[in-house]
C-alpha positions in Angstrom: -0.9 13.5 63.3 -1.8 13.1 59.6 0.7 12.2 57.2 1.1 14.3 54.3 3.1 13.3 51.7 4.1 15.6 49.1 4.1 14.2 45.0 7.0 15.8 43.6 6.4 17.2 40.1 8.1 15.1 37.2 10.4 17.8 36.0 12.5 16.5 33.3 10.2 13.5 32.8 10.1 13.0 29.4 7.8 10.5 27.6 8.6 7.9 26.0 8.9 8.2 21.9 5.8 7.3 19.8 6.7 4.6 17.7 7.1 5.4 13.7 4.3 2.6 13.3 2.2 4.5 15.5 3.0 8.1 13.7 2.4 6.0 10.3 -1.3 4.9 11.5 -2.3 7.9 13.1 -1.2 10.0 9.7 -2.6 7.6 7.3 -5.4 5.8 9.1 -8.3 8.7 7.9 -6.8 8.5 4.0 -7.1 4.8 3.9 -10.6 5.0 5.1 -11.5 7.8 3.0 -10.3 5.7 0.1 -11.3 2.0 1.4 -14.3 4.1 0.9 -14.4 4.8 -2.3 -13.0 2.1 -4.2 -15.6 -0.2 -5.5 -13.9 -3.6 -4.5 -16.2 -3.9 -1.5 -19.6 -2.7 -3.4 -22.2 -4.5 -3.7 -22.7 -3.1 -7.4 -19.2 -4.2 -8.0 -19.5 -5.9 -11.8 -16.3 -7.5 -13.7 -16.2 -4.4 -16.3 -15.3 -2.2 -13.4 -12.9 -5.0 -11.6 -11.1 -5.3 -14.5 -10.2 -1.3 -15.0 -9.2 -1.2 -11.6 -7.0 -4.2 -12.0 -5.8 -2.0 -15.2 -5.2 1.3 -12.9 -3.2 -0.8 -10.2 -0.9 -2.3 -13.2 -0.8 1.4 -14.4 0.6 2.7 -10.9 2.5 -0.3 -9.3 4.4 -0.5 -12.5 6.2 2.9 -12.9 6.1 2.9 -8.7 8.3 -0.2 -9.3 10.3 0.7 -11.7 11.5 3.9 -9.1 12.1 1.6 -6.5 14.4 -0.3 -8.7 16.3 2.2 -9.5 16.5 3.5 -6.4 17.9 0.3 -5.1 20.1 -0.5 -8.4 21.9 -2.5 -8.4 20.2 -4.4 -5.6 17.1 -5.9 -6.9 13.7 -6.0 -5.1 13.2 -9.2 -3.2 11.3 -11.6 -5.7 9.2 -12.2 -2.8 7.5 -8.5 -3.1 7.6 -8.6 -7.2 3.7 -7.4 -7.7 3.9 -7.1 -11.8 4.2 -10.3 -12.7 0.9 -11.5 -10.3 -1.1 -8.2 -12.1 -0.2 -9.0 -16.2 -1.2 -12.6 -15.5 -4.7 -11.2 -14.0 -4.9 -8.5 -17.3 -4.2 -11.5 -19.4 -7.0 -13.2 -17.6 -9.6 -10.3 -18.0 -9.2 -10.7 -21.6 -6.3 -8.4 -22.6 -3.0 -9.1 -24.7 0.0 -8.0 -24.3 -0.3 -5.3 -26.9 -3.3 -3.7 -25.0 -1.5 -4.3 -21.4 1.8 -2.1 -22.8 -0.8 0.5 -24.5 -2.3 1.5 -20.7 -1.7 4.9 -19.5 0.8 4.8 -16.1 1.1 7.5 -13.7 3.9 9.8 -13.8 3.2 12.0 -10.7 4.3 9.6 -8.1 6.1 9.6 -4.5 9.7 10.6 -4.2 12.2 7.9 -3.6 15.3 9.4 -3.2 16.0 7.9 0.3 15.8 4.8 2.7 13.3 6.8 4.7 10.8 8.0 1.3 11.6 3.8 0.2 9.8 2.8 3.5 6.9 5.6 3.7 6.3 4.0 0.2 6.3 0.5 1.1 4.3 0.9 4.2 1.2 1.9 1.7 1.4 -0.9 -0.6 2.5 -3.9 1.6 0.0 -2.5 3.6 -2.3 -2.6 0.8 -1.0 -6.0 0.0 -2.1 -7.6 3.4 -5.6 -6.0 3.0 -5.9 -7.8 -0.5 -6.3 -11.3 1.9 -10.0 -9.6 2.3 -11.0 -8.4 -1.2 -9.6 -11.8 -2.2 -12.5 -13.2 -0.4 -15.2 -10.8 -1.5 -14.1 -11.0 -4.9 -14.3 -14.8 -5.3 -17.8 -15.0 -3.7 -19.2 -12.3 -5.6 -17.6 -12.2 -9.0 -16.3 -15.9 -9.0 -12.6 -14.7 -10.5 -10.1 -16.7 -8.5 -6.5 -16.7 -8.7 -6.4 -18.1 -12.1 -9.6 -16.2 -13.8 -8.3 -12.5 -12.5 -7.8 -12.6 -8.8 -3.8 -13.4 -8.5 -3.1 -9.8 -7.3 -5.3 -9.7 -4.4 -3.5 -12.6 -3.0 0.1 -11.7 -4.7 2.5 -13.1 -1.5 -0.2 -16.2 -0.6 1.2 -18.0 2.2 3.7 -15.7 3.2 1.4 -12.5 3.5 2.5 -13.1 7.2 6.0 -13.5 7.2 6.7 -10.8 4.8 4.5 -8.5 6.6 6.4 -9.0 9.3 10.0 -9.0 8.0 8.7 -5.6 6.8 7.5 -4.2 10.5 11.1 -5.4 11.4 12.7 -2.6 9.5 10.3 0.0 10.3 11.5 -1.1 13.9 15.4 -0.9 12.7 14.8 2.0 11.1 13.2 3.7 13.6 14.4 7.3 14.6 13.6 10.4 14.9 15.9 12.3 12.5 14.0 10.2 9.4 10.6 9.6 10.9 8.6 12.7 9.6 10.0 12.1 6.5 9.2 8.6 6.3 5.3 9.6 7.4 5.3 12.4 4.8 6.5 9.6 2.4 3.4 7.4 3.1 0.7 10.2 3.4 2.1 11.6 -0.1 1.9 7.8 -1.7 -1.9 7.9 -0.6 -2.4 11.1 -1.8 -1.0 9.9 -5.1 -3.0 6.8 -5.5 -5.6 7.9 -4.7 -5.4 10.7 -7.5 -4.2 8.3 -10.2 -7.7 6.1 -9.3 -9.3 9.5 -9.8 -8.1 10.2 -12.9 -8.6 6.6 -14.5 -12.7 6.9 -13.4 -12.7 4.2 -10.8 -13.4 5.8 -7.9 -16.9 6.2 -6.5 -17.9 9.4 -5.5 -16.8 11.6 -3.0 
């Protein structure tokens, strides 16, 4: 006699939740290669004229992006671990600017809503993100325009030895946060703060072309 043994369909069975990491690559992953793309860090025609406005164009984003975070978590500060403004004047002031010229560049005004934990982290997920991936321009940089952390480079290499550690600590609360009543918002968050960046670079002439 053969045996026949029936598989029982899984009614009920539900899988388990994809991660908000997981929902944050899968939504941004094309628009950071799209933009990777585009921005002339990795170009071999890369010159220091065009380093230096895109060093200008970051100051003229992070800055106001900053500033709404700030008030946002007011009266908390931001951990002076993240401050990024400090690391970008010292590079301006390195590609030959004062600080008359550095408060006289334009700043973008059409940026990501943060009026929530969930907006805060789709935001941060972008540019700590960013952050970690400066460890790699900060290599192409030095070896083929010779700026360094002291000639124009400090930005690229903002957190230095603890890149790791505060990339982590920041995965950690994408894990606490984690739920599915803030999730689509906190994806929406990060695809809107590409979106946003990638328009201000537009608009300041140093993206390549499409």
């Amino acid at each position: 006699m053969v045996e026949i043994t029936l598989e029982l369909p899984s009614i009920g069975v539900s899988q388990p939740p994809v991660s908000v990491l997981q929902q944050l690559r899968t939504a941004t992953g094309p628009r950071h290669m799209a933009l990777e793309a585009r921005l002339p860090l990795t170009h071999p025609q890369l010159d220091l004229g065009t380093y230096t406005r895109i060093i200008q164009a970051y100051y003229g984003f992070h800055l106001p992006l900053q500033q709404s975070m700030e008030r946002f978590l007011a009266p908390q500060p931001i951990e002076p671990a993240r401050q990024k403004i400090p690391a970008l004047i010292k590079d301006l002031h390195a590609l030959g600017l004062n600080d008359v010229q550095i408060l006289a560049l334009p700043q973008c005004r059409e940026l990501p809503a943060i009026n929530s934990v969930a907006q805060l982290l789709g935001v941060m997920y972008v540019m700590e993100g960013a952050t970690l991936g400066g460890q790699v321009l900060r290599r192409i940089i030095a070896d083929r325009l010779g700026v360094d952390a002291d000639s124009g480079g400090e930005f690229l290499d903002v957190y230095g030895r603890d890149t790791g550690r505060l990339w982590k600590a920041f995965l950690k609360q994408l894990a606490d946060f984690d739920t599915p009543l803030h999730n689509a918002e906190l994806v929406q968050s990060a695809c809107f703060t590409f979106e946003c960046f990638q328009m201000w670079l537009e608009r300041a002439g140093v993206l390549n072309g499409a």
